[in-house]
Backbone as JSON Lines, residues from 0, in Angstrom:
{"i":0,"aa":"X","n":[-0.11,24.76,10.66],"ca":[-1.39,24.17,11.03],"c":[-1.49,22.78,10.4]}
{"i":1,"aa":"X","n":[-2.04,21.92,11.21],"ca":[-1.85,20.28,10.69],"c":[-3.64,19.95,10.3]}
{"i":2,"aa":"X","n":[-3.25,18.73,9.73],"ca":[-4.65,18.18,9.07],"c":[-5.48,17.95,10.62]}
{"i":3,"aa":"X","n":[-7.15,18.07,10.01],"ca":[-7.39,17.49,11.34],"c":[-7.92,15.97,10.92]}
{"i":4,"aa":"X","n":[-8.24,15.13,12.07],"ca":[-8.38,13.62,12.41],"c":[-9.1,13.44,11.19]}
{"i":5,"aa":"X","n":[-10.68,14.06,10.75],"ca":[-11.56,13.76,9.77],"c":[-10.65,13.97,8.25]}
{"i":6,"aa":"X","n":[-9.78,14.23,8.12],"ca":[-8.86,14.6,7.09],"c":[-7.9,13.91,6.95]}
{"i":7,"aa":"X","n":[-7.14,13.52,7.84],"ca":[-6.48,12.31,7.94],"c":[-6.66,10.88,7.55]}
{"i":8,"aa":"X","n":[-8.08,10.73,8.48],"ca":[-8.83,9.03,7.77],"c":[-8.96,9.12,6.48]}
{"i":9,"aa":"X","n":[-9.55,10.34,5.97],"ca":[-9.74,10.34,4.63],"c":[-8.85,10.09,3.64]}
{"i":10,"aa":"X","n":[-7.42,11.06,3.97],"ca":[-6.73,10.65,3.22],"c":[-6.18,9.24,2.83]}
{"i":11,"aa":"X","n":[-6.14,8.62,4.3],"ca":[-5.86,7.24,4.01],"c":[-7.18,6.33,4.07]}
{"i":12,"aa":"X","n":[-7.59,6.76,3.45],"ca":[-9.14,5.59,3.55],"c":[-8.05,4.62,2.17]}
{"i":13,"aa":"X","n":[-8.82,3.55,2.39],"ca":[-8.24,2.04,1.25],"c":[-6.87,1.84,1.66]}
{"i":14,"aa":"X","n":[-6.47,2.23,2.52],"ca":[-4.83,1.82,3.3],"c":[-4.73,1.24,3.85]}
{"i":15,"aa":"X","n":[-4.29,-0.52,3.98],"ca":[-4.25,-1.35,4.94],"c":[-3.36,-1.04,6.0]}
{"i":16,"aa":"X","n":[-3.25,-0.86,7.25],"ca":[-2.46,-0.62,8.01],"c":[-1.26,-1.64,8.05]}
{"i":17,"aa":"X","n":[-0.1,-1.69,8.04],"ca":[1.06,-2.92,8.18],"c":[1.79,-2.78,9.46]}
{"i":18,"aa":"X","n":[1.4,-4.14,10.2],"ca":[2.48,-4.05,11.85],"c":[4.1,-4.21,11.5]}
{"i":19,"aa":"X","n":[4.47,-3.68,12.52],"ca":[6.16,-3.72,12.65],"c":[6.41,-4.59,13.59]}
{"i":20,"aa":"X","n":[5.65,-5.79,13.53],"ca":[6.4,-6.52,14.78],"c":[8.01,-7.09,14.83]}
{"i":21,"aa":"X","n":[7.73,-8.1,15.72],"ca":[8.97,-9.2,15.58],"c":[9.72,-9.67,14.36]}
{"i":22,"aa":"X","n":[8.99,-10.28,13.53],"ca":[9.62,-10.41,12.33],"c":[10.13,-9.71,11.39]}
{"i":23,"aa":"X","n":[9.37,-8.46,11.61],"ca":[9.86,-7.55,10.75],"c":[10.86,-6.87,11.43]}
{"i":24,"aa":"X","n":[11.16,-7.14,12.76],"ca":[12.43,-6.51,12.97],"c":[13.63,-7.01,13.03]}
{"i":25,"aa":"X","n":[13.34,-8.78,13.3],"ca":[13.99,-9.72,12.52],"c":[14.69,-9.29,10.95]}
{"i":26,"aa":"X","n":[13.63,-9.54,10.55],"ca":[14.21,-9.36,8.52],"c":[15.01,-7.82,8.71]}
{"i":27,"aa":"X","n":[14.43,-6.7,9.07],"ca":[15.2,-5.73,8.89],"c":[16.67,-5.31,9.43]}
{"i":28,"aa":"X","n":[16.79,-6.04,10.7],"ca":[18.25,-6.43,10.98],"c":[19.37,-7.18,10.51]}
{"i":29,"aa":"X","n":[18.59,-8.41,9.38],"ca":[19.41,-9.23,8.4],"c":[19.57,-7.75,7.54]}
{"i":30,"aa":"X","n":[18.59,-7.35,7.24],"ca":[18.53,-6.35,5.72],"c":[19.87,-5.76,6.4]}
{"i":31,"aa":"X","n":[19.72,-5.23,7.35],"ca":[21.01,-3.91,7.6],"c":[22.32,-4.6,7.6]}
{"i":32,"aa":"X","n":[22.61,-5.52,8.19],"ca":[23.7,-6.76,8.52],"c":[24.09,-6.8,6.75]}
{"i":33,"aa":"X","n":[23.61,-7.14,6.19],"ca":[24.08,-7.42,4.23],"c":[24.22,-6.4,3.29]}
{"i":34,"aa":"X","n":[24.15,-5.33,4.08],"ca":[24.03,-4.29,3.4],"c":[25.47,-3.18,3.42]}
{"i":35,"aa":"X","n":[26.28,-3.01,2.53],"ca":[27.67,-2.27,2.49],"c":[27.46,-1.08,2.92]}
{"i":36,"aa":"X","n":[26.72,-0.46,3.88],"ca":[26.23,1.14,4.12],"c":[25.49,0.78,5.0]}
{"i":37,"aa":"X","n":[25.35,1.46,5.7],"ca":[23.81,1.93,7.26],"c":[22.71,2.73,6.76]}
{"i":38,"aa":"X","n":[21.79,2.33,6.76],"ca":[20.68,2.79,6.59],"c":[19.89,3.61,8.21]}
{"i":39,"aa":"X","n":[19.18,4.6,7.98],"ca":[18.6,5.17,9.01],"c":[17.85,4.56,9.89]}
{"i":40,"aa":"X","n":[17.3,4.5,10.66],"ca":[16.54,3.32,11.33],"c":[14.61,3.15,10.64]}
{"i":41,"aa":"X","n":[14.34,4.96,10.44],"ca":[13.2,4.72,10.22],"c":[13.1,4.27,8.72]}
{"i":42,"aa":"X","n":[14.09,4.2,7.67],"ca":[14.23,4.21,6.14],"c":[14.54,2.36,6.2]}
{"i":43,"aa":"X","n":[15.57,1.64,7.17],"ca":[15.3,0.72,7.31],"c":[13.63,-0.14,7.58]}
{"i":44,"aa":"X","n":[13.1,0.39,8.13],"ca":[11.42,-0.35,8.62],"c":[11.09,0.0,7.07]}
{"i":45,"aa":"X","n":[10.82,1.1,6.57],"ca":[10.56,1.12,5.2],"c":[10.25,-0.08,4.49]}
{"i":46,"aa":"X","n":[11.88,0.18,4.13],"ca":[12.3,-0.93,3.39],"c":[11.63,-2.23,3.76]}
{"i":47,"aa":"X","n":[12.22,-2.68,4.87],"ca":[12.16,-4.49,5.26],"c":[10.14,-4.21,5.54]}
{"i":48,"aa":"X","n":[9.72,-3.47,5.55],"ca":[8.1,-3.68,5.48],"c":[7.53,-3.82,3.96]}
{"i":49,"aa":"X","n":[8.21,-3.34,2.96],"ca":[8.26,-3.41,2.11],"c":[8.31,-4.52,1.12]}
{"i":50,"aa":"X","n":[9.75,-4.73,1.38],"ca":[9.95,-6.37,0.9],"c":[9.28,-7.52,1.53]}
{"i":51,"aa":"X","n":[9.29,-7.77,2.61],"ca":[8.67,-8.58,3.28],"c":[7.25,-8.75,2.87]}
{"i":52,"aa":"X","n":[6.37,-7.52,2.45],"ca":[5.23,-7.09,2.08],"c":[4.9,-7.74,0.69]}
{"i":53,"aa":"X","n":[5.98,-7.74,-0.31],"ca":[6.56,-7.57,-1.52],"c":[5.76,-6.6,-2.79]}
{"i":54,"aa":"X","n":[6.09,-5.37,-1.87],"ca":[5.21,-3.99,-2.47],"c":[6.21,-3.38,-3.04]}
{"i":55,"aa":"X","n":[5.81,-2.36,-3.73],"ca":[7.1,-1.46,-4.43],"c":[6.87,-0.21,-3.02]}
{"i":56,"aa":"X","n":[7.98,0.38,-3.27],"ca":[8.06,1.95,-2.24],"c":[7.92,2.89,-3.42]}
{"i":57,"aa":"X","n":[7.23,3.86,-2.9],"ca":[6.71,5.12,-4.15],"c":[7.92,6.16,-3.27]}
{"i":58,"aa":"X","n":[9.14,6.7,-3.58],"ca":[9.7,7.85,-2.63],"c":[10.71,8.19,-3.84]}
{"i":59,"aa":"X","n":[11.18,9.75,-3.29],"ca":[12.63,10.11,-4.2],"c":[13.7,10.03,-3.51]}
{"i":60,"aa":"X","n":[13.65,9.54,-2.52],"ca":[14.92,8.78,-1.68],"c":[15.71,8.36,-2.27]}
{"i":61,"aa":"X","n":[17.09,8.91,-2.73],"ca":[18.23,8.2,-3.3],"c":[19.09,6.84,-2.89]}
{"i":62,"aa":"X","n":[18.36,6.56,-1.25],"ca":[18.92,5.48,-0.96],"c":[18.15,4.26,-1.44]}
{"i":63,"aa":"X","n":[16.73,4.41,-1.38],"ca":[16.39,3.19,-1.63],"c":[16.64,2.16,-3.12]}
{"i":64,"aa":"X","n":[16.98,3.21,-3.77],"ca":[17.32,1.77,-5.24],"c":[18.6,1.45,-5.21]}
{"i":65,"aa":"X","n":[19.15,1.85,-3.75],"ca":[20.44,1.04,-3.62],"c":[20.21,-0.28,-3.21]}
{"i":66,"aa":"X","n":[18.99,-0.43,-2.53],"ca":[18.37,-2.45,-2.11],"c":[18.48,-3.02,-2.63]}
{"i":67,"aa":"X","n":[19.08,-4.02,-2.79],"ca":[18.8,-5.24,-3.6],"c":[17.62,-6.15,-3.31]}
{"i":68,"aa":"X","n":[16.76,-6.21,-4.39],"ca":[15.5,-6.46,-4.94],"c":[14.25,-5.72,-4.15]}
{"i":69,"aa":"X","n":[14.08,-4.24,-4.11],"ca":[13.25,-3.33,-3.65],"c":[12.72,-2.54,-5.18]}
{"i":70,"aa":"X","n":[11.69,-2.63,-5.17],"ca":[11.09,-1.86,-6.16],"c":[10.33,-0.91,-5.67]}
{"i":71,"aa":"X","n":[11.23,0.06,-6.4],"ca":[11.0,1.75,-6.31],"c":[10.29,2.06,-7.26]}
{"i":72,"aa":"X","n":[9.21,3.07,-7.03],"ca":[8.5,4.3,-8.39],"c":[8.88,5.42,-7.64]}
{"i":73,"aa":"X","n":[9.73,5.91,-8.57],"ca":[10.43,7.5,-8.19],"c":[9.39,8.45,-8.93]}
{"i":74,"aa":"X","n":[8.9,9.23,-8.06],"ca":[8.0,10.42,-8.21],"c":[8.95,11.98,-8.61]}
C-alpha cells in the first residue's frame, strides 16, 4: 500500500523541485564521458543535478564517492 497524495506533499513540503533539462543533460553526459566506469542512467541525473546544483547527495550508494568532487553524507 503506497502513501497517499496528502502524505506525499507533506513529506516533501520545503523541497525545491530541480528540472532535468538540457543542460543538465549536457553536464551529465560530460560527467559519464570522464568517468573510468558507467554509471546507471538514473544515478547519473543524481549526480550531475547535484553538482551542477552544488548540493551534497545524502545516499549509501557505494558508487557515488567514487565522483570526483560530489559530496556525499552516508546515512
Amino acid at each position: 500500500m503506497g502513501a497517499t497524495e496528502t502524505e506525499v506533499r507533506r513529506f516533501f513540503r520545503g523541497y525545491a523541485p530541480r528540472a532535468l533539462g538540457r543542460e543538465t543533460a549536457i553536464f551529465a553526459g560530460r560527467l559519464q564521458a570522464s568517468l573510468p566506469f558507467e554509471m546507471g542512467e538514473n544515478d547519473l541525473w543524481i549526480v550531475a543535478t547535484a553538482l551542477r546544483e552544488q548540493m551534497p547527495l545524502v545516499s549509501r550508494d557505494r558508487v557515488f564517492p567514487r565522483i570526483p568532487g560530489l559530496r556525499v553524507i552516508v546515512y
